[in-house]
Structure formats: structure tokens, C-alpha cells
C-alpha positions in Angstrom: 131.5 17.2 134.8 133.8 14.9 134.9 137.8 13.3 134.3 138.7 11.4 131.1 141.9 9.8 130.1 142.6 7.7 126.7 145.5 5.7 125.4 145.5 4.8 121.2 148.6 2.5 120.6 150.3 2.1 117.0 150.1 -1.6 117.3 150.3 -2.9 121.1 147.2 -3.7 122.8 146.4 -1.6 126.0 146.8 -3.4 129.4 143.3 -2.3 131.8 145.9 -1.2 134.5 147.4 1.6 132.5 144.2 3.3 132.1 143.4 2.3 135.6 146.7 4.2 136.3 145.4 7.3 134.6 142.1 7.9 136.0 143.3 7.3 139.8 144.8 10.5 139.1 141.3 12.1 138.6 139.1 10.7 141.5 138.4 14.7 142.5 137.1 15.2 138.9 134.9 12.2 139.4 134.2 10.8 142.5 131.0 9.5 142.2 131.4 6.5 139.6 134.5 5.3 137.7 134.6 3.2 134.2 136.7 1.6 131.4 136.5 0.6 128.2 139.2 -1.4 125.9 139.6 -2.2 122.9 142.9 -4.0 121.7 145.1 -0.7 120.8 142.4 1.8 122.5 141.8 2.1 126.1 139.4 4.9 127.4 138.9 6.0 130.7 136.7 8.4 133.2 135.7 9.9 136.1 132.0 10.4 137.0 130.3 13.6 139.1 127.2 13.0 138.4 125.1 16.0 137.5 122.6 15.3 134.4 120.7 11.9 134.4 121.9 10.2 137.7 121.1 6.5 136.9 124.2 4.0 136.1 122.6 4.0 132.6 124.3 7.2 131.8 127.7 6.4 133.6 130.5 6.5 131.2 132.5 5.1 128.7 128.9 4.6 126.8 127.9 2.9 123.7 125.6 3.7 121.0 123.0 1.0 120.6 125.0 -0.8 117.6 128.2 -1.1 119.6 130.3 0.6 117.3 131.3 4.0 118.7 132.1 4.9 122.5 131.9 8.2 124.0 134.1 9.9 126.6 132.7 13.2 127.7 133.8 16.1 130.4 131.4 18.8 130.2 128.0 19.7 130.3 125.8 20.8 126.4 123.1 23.2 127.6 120.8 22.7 124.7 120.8 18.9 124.5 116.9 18.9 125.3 117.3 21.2 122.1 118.8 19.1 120.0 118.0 15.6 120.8 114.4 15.9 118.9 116.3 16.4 116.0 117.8 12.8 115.9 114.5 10.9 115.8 116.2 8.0 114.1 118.3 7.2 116.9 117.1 5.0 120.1 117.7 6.8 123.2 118.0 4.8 126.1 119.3 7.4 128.6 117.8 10.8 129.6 120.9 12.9 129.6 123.7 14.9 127.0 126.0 12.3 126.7 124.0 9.6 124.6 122.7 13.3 122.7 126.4 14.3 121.6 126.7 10.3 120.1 124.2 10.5 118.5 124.7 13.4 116.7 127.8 12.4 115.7 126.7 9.3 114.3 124.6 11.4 112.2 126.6 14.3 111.5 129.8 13.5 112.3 132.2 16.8 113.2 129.3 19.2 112.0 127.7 17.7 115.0 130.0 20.8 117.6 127.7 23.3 115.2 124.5 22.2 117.1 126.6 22.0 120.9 126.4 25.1 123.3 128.4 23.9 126.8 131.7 23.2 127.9 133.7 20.1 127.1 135.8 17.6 126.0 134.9 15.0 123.8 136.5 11.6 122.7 134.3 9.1 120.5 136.3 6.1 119.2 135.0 4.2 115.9 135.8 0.2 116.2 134.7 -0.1 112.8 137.2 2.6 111.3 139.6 2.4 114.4 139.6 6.2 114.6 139.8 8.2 117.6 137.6 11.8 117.4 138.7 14.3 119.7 137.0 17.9 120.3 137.2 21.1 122.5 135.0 23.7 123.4 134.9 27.2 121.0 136.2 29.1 124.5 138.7 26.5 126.3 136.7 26.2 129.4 137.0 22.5 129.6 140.8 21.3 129.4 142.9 18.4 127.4 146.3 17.6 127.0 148.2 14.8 125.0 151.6 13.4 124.2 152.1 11.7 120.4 155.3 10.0 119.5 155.7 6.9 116.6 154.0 4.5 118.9 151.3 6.4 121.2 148.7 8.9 121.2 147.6 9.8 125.4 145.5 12.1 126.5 143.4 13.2 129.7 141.9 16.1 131.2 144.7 16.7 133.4 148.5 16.8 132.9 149.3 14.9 136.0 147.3 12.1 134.9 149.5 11.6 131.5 152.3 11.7 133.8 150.9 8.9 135.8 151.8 6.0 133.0 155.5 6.5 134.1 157.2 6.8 130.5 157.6 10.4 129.7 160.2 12.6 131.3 160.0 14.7 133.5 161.5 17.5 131.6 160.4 21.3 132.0 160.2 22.6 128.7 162.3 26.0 128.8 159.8 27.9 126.1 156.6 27.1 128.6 158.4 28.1 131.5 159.5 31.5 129.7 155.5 31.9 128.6 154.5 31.6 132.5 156.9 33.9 134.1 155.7 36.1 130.7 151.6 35.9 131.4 151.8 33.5 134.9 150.5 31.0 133.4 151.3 28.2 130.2 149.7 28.7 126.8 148.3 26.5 124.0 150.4 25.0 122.6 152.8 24.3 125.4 152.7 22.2 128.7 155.2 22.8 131.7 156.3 19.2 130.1 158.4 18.5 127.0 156.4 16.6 124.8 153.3 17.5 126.3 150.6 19.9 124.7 147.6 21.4 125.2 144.9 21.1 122.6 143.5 23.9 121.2 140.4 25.3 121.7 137.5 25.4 119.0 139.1 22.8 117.3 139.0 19.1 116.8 141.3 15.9 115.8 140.6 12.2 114.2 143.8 9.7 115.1 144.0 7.0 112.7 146.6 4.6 112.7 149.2 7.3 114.4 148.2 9.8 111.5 146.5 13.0 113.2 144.3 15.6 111.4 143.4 18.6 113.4 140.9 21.2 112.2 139.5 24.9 113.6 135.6 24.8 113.7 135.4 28.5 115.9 137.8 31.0 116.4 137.4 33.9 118.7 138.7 36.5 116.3 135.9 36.2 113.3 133.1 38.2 113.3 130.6 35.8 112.4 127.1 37.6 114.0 124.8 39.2 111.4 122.5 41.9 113.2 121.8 45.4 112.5 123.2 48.0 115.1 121.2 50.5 114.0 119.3 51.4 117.9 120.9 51.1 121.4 117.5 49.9 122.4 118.0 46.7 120.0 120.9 45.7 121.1 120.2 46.4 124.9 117.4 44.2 124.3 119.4 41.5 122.3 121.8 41.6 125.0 119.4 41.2 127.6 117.8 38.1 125.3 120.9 35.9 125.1 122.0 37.0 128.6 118.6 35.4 129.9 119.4 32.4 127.4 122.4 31.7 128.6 121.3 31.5 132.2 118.2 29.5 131.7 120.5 27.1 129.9 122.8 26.8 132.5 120.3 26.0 135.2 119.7 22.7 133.4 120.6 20.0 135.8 119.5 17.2 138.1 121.3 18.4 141.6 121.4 21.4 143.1 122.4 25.0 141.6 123.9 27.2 143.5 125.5 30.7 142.6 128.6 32.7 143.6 127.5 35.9 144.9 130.1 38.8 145.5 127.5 41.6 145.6 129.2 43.4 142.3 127.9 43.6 139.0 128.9 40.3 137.2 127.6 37.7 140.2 124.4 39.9 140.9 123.2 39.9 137.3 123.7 36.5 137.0 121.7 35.6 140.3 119.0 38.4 139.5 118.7 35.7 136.0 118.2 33.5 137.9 115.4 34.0 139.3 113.7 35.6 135.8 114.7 32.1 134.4 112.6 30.0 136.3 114.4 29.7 139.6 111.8 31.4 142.4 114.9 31.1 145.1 118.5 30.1 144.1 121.2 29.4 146.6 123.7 31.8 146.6 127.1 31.8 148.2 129.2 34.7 149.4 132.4 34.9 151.7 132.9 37.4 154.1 135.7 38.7 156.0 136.2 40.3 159.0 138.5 43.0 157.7 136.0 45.8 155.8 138.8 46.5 153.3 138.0 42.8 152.0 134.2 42.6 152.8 131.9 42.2 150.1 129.4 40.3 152.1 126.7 43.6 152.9 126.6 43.9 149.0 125.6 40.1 148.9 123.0 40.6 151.2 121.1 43.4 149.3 120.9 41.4 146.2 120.2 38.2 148.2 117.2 39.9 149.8 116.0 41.7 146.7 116.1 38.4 145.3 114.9 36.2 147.8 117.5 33.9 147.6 118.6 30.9 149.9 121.6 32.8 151.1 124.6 31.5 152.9 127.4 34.0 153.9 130.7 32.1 155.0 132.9 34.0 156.8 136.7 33.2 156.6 139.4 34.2 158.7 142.4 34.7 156.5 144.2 32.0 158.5 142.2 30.0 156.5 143.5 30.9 153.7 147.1 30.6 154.8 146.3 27.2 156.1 144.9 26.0 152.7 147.9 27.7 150.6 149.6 24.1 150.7 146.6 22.5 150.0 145.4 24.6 147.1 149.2 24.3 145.7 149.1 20.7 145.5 145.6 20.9 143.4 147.4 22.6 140.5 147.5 20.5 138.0 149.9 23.0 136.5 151.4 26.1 137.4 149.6 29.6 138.1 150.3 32.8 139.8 146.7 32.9 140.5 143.6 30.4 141.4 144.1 29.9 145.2 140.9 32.4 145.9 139.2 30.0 144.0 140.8 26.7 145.5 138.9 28.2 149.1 135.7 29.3 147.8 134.7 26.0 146.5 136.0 23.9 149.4 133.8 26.2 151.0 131.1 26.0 148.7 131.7 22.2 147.9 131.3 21.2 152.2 127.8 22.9 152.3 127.0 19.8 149.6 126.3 21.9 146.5 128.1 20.5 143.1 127.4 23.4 140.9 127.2 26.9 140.8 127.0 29.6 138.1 129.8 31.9 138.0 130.3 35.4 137.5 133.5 35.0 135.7 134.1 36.3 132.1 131.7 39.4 132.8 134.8 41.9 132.8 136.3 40.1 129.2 133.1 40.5 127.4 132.0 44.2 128.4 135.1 45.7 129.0 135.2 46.0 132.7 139.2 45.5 133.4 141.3 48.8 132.8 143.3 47.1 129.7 140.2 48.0 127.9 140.6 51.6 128.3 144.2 51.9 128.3 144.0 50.3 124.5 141.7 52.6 123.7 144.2 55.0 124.4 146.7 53.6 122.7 144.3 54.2 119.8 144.3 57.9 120.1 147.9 57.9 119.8 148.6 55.9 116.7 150.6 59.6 115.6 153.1 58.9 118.3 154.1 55.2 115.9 154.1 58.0 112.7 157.2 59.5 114.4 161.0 58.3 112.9 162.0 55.3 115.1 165.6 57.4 116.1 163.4 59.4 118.0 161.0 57.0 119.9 164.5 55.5 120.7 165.5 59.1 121.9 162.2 59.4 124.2 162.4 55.6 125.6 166.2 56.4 126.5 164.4 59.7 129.1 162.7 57.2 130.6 163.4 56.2 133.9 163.5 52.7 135.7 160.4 50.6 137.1 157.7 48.2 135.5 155.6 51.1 134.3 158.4 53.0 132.4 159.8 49.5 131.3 155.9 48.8 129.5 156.2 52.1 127.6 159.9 51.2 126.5 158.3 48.5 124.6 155.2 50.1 123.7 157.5 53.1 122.1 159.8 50.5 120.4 156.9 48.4 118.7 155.8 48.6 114.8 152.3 49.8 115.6 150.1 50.1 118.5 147.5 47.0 117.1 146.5 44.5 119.1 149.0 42.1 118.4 151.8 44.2 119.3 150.0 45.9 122.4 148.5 43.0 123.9 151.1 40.6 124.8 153.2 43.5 126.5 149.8 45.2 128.3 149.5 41.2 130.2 153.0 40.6 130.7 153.9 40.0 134.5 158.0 39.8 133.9 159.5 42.0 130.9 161.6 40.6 128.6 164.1 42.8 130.4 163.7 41.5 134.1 163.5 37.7 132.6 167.2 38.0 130.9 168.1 39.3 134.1 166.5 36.6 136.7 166.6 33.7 134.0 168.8 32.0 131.5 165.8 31.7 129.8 165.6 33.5 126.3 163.7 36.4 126.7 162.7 37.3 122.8 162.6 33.9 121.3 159.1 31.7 121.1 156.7 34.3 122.5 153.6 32.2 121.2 151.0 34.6 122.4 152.5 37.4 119.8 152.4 34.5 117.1 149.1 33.4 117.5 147.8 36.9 117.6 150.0 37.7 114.5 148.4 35.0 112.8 145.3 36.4 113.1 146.1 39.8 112.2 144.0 39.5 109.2 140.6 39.1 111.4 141.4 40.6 114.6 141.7 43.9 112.2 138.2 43.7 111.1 137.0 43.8 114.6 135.5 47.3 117.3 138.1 48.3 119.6 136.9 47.1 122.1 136.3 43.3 120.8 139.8 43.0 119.8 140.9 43.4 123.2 137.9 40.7 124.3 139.7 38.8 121.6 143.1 38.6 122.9 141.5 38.0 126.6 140.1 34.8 125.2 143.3 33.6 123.6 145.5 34.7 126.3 144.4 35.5 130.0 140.7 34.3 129.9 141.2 30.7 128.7 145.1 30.3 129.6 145.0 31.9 133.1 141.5 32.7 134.4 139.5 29.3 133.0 142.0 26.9 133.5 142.3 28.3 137.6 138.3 27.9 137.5 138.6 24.3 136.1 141.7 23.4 137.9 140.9 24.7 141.2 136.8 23.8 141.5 137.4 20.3 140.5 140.0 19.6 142.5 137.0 20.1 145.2 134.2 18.1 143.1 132.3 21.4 142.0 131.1 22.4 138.9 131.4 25.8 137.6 129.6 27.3 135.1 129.9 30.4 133.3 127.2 31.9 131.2 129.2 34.6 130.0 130.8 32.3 128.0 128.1 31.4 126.4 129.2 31.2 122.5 126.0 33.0 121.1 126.0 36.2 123.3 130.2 36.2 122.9 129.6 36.2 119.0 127.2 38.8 119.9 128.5 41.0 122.0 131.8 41.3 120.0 129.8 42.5 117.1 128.9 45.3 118.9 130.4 48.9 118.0 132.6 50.2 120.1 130.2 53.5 120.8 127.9 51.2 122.1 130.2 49.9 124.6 131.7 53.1 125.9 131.9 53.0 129.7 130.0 55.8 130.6 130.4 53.8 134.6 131.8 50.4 134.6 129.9 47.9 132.2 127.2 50.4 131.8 126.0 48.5 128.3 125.9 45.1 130.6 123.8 47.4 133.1 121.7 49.1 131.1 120.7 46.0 129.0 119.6 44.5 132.4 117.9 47.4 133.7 115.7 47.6 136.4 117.7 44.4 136.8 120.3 45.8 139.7 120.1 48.4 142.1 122.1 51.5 141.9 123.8 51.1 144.8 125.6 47.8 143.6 126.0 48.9 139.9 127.8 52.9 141.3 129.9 51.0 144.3 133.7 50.7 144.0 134.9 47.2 142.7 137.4 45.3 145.2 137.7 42.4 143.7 138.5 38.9 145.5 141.7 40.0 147.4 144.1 39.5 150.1 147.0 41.2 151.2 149.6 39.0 149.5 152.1 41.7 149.8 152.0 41.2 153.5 151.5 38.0 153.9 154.6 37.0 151.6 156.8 39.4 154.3 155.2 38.1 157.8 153.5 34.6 157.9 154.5 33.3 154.9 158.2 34.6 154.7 159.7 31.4 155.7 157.8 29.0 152.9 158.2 32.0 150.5 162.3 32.0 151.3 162.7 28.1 151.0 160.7 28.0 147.8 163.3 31.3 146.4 166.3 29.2 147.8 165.6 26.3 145.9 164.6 28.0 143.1 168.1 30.1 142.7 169.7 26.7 142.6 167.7 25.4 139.2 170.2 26.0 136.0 168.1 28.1 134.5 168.0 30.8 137.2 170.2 33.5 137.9 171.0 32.6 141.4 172.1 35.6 142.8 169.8 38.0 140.6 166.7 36.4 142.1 168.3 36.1 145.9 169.0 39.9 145.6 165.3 40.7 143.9 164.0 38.8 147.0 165.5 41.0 149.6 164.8 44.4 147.7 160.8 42.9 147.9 161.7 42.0 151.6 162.9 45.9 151.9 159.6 47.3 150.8 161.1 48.5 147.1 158.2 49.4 145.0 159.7 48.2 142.1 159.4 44.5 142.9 155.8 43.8 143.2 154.7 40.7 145.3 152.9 38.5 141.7 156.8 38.7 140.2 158.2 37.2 143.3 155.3 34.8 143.6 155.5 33.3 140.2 158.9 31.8 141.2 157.7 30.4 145.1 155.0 28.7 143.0 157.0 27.4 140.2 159.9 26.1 142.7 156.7 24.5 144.5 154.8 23.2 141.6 158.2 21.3 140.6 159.6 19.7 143.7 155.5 18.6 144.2 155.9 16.6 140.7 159.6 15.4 140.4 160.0 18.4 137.1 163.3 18.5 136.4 
């Protein structure tokens, strides 16, 4: 895992301190080696943690054995052992994935992401051709963003490290900002920067002389796994087959593994893996609290003990957590209503000298443990209600009262259809269009990119179960905009690697092949469950889900009031806020109204905070 950060001029050779410039924004990515590479127009950069093949020999930027390509990499690919006896014709002269990916693309060129199962970012440059290669991984976990004009391509694993050079402005771009306060966080293609974008994952580039190329090689929303769902037993056991894969792969390193364990299903099934995979006694992790309405920690310890794992529970106070809010803030590398749970738990995790540990993240996405699942579903069942004349939807919408909920169903009873692409966007909105008109000059209808994309793909995303379309949309919209890039952005900035094997591309393509009756929650995740079976005790599998939580509502109202009112003063003086509208939606959240919930306020402390930290105008 590590930082990378790459400058391809039109004509003007690269100076070594502009790089140099870049990648001292990403010592946290990388802090245990540093290197550079340039050549005339190209300049690459990175930031080592070392995790796979710990010797200088594999420190990065490396070259191939002729001297003609050079590799940037931020990632780790699983199956390398895998696929490095397949390239017998190449001389290997390190022990680790890096030299594997080169290689492969010497052979096979972009066909070489077909053999790859990991997380990354990849940038090979060709001295011979002068091209610049550029991929992403099928799910988004790793990130990249660049800025292209008539004289530059840049790019880096972090935003704030583009920014570093010193020639872009700092602009907020108005249709990103709209997209956050939207989904609370920025989508491809968009940055929080004009002129900045994010590249998309699943696919890949080539740069030549200024010209670029871009091309999907996996998309979320094709069906693409043949299998015959003829038995539950067969797919319980297929399921239980690529879910032990995918953990076994991930255990592949030369440090430490360590796990996350909450003591609910997604983290327990992983550990439980764990051990089946090879590992006799992993080292698991869980925070505790004192307050039992946040405690998880007696859970942990059952399936730390049926396990025999090297447990470690660390208790936090949550002073902690207020005393790390600045701390975590400053670590976005752009802005989120969400990721400062994860900021603490691996500074937590990070200072008992692990740097990596599987994750139980993505569990809920795949298996349709979040209630958005169900409440599609039910949308479903109702498709008669979208039969009706429109006059009289608008009729039934205009009975409705006021409030978020009553709001949502305005626009569900005002939409063409109730398909995915029309549901989806409104079931993961934070602000409705109707509150941002009121609290923003933004535009409210225009450039909704989520609704695009998943337009786009109408065609595919019609072809799949229920139940995968929804998966679909997570990965294209919450999963990898929201949920990954916190993981990424929030881990790293404490030297940890996460990894996530429910992300693993060949039990996704799987699992979302699945039919929906096979999926049905008869208890939460029960296909996940029974696949696994004996795997997890009862009493884990039949508890109620908490969830990583604090009482934010509080908080923002007591201890935090003061930071949370400097951050809304500043915020109602930006142009394109309605001053008095968000002053006055303050106070009724100060007055307990129900009808302001505390993630709507929050997106605009963080935003306020996120721009003053990086001179945003």
C-alpha cells in the first residue's frame, strides 16, 4: 500500500522538485521508503509502506530488466504467486506483486487487469513509445485523481497532493458540491476542485503526447458469471468457496495481519476464515466503550475465544473521539459526512504496530444487509401505484405532509417508474432537492451524475435480480464514493492497510448472479450465514445490529456546539449559501425539531471545515 504521484508534460521537461513537491504530501500513505523517477517530460513519484517483499529491491518507481517501462503501484494483487508462473520468459529479480503486474504487461499489455484480483492503482510509463498506462481497480477501492489541460497531464492518489504543485485554483466546483450535500460525499467524475477528476473505476487510460484514450474493462452492472442456480446447497457451497478464497488471498503478506472484530456478522465471518485459511490465531481488534448502548466488545470476545484468537479489546472514552474530531478532519483528503469512526479505530489499531487488517466492510452491499434492500423490494410490489395517471400521484403527493420522509415519497410518487435508476439516487439522498434550493444557491435539478450514470446503464442493470441491482447502485454510488474512499482516506492517513475480501471481484460477480429467492432475508444475511454454517454461533448471527455509533446528535448540541456554530457561521457567509436559511435550520436542530436531523447539519460544519483547512474558494 502505498502513495503515487505523476506529472506527463506536453513538451517541458519535469523539474525533480515538483514531484518532490507532490509526494511530501503523501508521507502517511508511505512512510517507510520514498522514490523518484524522471524522464525529460515524465516524472513519477511514490510513497512506500512496505507490506509484500520488504527488501529495497522492491521499493518503487521499478524497472523491468530492459529499462524500458517503469511501474508505479498503490495496492496489493492477491493472486500474484498465481500468476507470475505464467510469465516464465520474464527475469524476476524481486519476490513481490509489483515486478508481477510489469511483467504481465509487457506481455499482455491492458489484457494483463483480466489476470489481477487486488486493489490498486497502476501507472507504467513506456520510454520507447512515451506513453503513460493508467489503471483502476473493477470496485474503486484504491483512489486517483488527475488534472489535464493543453500542456499537462497530473495525477496522484490523493487530491491534496495535485494541489501541492501550486498552479491550479482553488476553485470549488458548484456541481460536486451539489453531489455531496446530495449523497455526503463527491462522485466520479467530479472532485471538490474545478478541473480536477476522479478516474473511474474498472477502467484504464494511455497518455500520449497530450492525447488520452480511456477504456471500461469491468463494470458492476453486467452479469458476467455463468453457474447453474438450480440447488441452494450449490450455491451455499459456492458461496462458502469464493468466501474462503477471498480470505486466504488476502492473508498474503510479509507483516502482520490483523482483523477488525465488532462481534457482528460481517467481521466474525471474516475472522472465523481466517483461521480455516491457514491462520491457527489471527490478531483481532475490537473497541469497546463504556456506555452498553455502544458496546460491542462481549460479542468480540465470544468469537475471539471460539476462535482462539490474539485478542486485543481497546477501550475508548468518547472524549477520545471528540479530541481526535480535528485531527481526523484534517486527514480528509476530501470531504465526507462520514469516516471519523474509522480515522480512530486505525490510530488505535495502527499504535499497537499492526499495518494491516482485513475488514468487514462491504458485507451489508453484497448480501443485502442495509434496509434499502428491502424497502426496493417494496417498491417492487408496488410498480401498480406508477400505472396510475400522473394528475393523481400529483393529487396524493399534495396530502402529504412536511418532513424528510414525506419529502422521499413526493419524489418517489413523481418519478417515471420505480427502477433502480429512478429509486436509487432519491433512497441515498441526505439533502432533497427541495431543502438544497432552500439552504443553497446551488441548482438543485441540474447535473445529478449519479441518476446519469445509472441511466446509462439502464440497459444492464435491467437484466439483473432485485436484489443485485440495488448491490449495483451501492457500488457506483455509496460503496465506492462514500464508504471506500472513508476506508482508504481515513486508514492511510494512519499508515494502515485495509483490506476487504468482500470485495473480492470473483465472489461479487458471483454473488450478484444469484436470484433474488435465494437471497431473501429470512434474518439478516441469512444466505451469507447459512453458506458459512457451523461457521458462527447463533447468538452473534440472532443479536440486534448497532453498528459503529456515537451520539452525534448530542454531541453537536453540548461539547461540540461551539466548533459546530463557528463552522455554520462561516459557512452562511460563502455565496453560495443561503445565509439566513442555514442560520435558522441551525437553531430549529439546536431546539430539538425532528425534522433537522444531525448528518444534514453536519455536511455543512464539515464542508465549512474541509475548505478553510485547504484555502477552497
Amino acid at each position: 500500500m502505498c502513495g503515487i504521484a505523476g506529472i506527463l508534460n506536453k513538451q517541458e521537461p519535469v523539474l525533480q522538485e515538483q514531484i518532490r513537491k507532490m509526494t511530501n504530501t503523501l508521507c502517511h500513505r508511505g512512510p517507510d521508503s520514498e522514490g523518484y523517477f524522471v524522464d525529460r517530460e515524465l516524472a513519477f513519484g511514490h510513497r512506500r509502506l512496505a507490506i509484500i517483499d520488504l527488501s529495497e529491491a522492491a521499493n518503487q518507481p521499478f524497472e523491468d530488466s530492459t529499462g524500458r517501462y517503469v511501474i508505479l503501484f498503490n495496492g496489493e494483487i492477491y493472486n500474484y504467486e498465481e500468476v507470475k508462473p505464467l510469465l516464465t520468459d520474464y527475469p524476476f529479480r524481486t519476490q513481490g506483486d509489483t515486478e508481477v503486474i510489469l511483467a504481465g504487461f509487457i506481455r499482455w499489455g491492458a489484457d494483463c487487469l483480466q489476470y489481477l484480483r487486488g486493489m490498486y492503482t497502476i501507472a507504467i510509463w513506456d520510454k520507447q513509445e512515451r506513453e503513460l498506462f493508467i489503471a483502476r481497480d473493477r470496485l474503486g477501492v484504491k483512489p486517483l485523481y488527475y488534472y489535464h489541460n493543453e500542456e499537462q497531464f497530473i495525477f496522484a492518489s490523493e487530491l491534496r497532493s495535485i494541489l501541492a504543485i501550486g498552479k491550479i485554483n482553488r476553485k470549488a466546483d458548484p456541481a460536486a458540491l451539489s453531489e455531496y450535500f446530495r449523497y455526503q460525499s463527491i462522485g466520479f467524475p467530479f472532485s471538490p476542485i474545478e478541473g480536477i477528476r476522479q478516474m473511474e473505476a474498472g477502467t484504464w487510460m494511455r497518455i500520449k503526447n497530450n492525447s488520452i484514450i480511456t477504456r471500461r474493462y469491468w463494470d458492476p452492472t453486467v452479469k458476467n458469471y455463468e453457474f447453474e442456480f438450480t440447488g441452494k446447497k450449490e450455491v451455499q457451497q459456492k458461496i462458502k468457496a469464493l468466501m474462503l478464497q477471498s480470505v486466504k488471498r488476502r492473508l498474503v503478506s510479509d507483516v502482520p495481519v490483523g482483523a477488525f472484530l465488532s462481534g457482528g456478522i460481517d467481521s466474525s465471518a471474516v475472522v472465523g476464515l481466517m483461521v480455516e485459511a491457514g491462520d491457527p490465531s489471527p490478531n483481532t481488534f475490537n473497541i469497546s466503550f463504556d456506555e452498553s448502548e455502544y458496546d460491542e466488545s462481549v460479542y468480540a470476545e465470544r468469537i475471539a475465544k471460539k476462535f482462539k484468537t490474539r485478542h486485543t479489546q481497546i477501550r475508548l472514552k468518547p472524549e477520545v473521539m471528540l479530541e481526535e474530531l480535528t485531527n481526523a478532519l484534517d486527514a480528509m483528503d476530501t470531504p465526507s459526512g462520514d469516516g471519523i469512526n474509522t480515522y480512530v479505530v486505525s490510530k488505535a489499531i495502527h499504535k499497537e504496530g499492526i499495518k494491516v487488517a482485513l475488514s468487514g466492510v462491504g458485507g451489508d452491499e453484497l448480501f443485502a444487509g442495509y434496509p434499502i434492500f428491502e424497502y426496493y423490494i417494496r417498491l417492487q410490489q408496488k410498480r401498480w401505484l406508477w400505472k396510475t395517471p400522473v394528475a393523481w400521484r400529483n393529487g396524493l403527493s399534495g396530502l402529504l405532509g412536511n418532513g424528510a420522509k414525506k419529502d422521499r415519497m413526493r419524489q418517489f410518487l413523481s418519478l417515471q417508474s420505480p427502477s433502480i435508476e429512478n429509486t436509487y439516487p432519491v433512497l441515498r439522498q441526505l439533502l432533497s432537492p427541495v431543502m438544497l434550493k432552500n439552504l443553497t444557491t446551488l441548482n438543485g435539478t441540474d447535473q445529478q451524475t449519479l441518476a446519469k450514470q445509472l441511466i446509462s446503464k439502464k440497459a444492464d442493470l435491467v437484466k439483473l435480480p432485485f436484489f443485485s441491482q440495488v448491490t449495483a447502485a451501492e457500488y457506483l454510488g455509496y460503496t465506492q464514493q462514500t464508504l471506500l474512499k472513508d476506508t482508504d482516506q481515513m486508514s492511510m492517513a494512519n499508515s494502515l492497510e485495509i483490506r476487504e475480501p468482500y470485495f473480492d471481484q470473483d465472489l461479487v460477480e458471483f454473488v450478484m448472479s444469484v436470484p433474488d429467492h435465494f437471497k431473501v432475508p429470512v434474518y439478516p444475511k441469512s444466505l451469507l450465514v447459512e453458506s458459512l454454517k457451523p461457521l458462527l454461533p447463533d447468538e452473534i448471527v440472532h443479536r440486534k445490529k448497532q453498528g459503529f455509533l456515537f451520539p452525534w446528535n448530542e454531541w453537536m448540541k453540548k461539547e461540540l456546539r461551539s466548533f459546530c456554530e463557528m463552522n455554520i457561521k462561516q459557512m452562511s457567509q460563502r455565496e453560495f449559501i443561503q445565509g439566513d436559511a442555514l442560520q435558522k435550520f441551525w437553531n430549529q436542530f439546536l431546539s430539538g425539531d425532528t425534522a433537522v436531523r444531525w448528518q444534514e447539519v453536519w455536511l455543512f460544519v464539515v464542508l465549512n471545515y474541509w475548505m478553510d483547512k485547504n484555502s477552497v474558494q
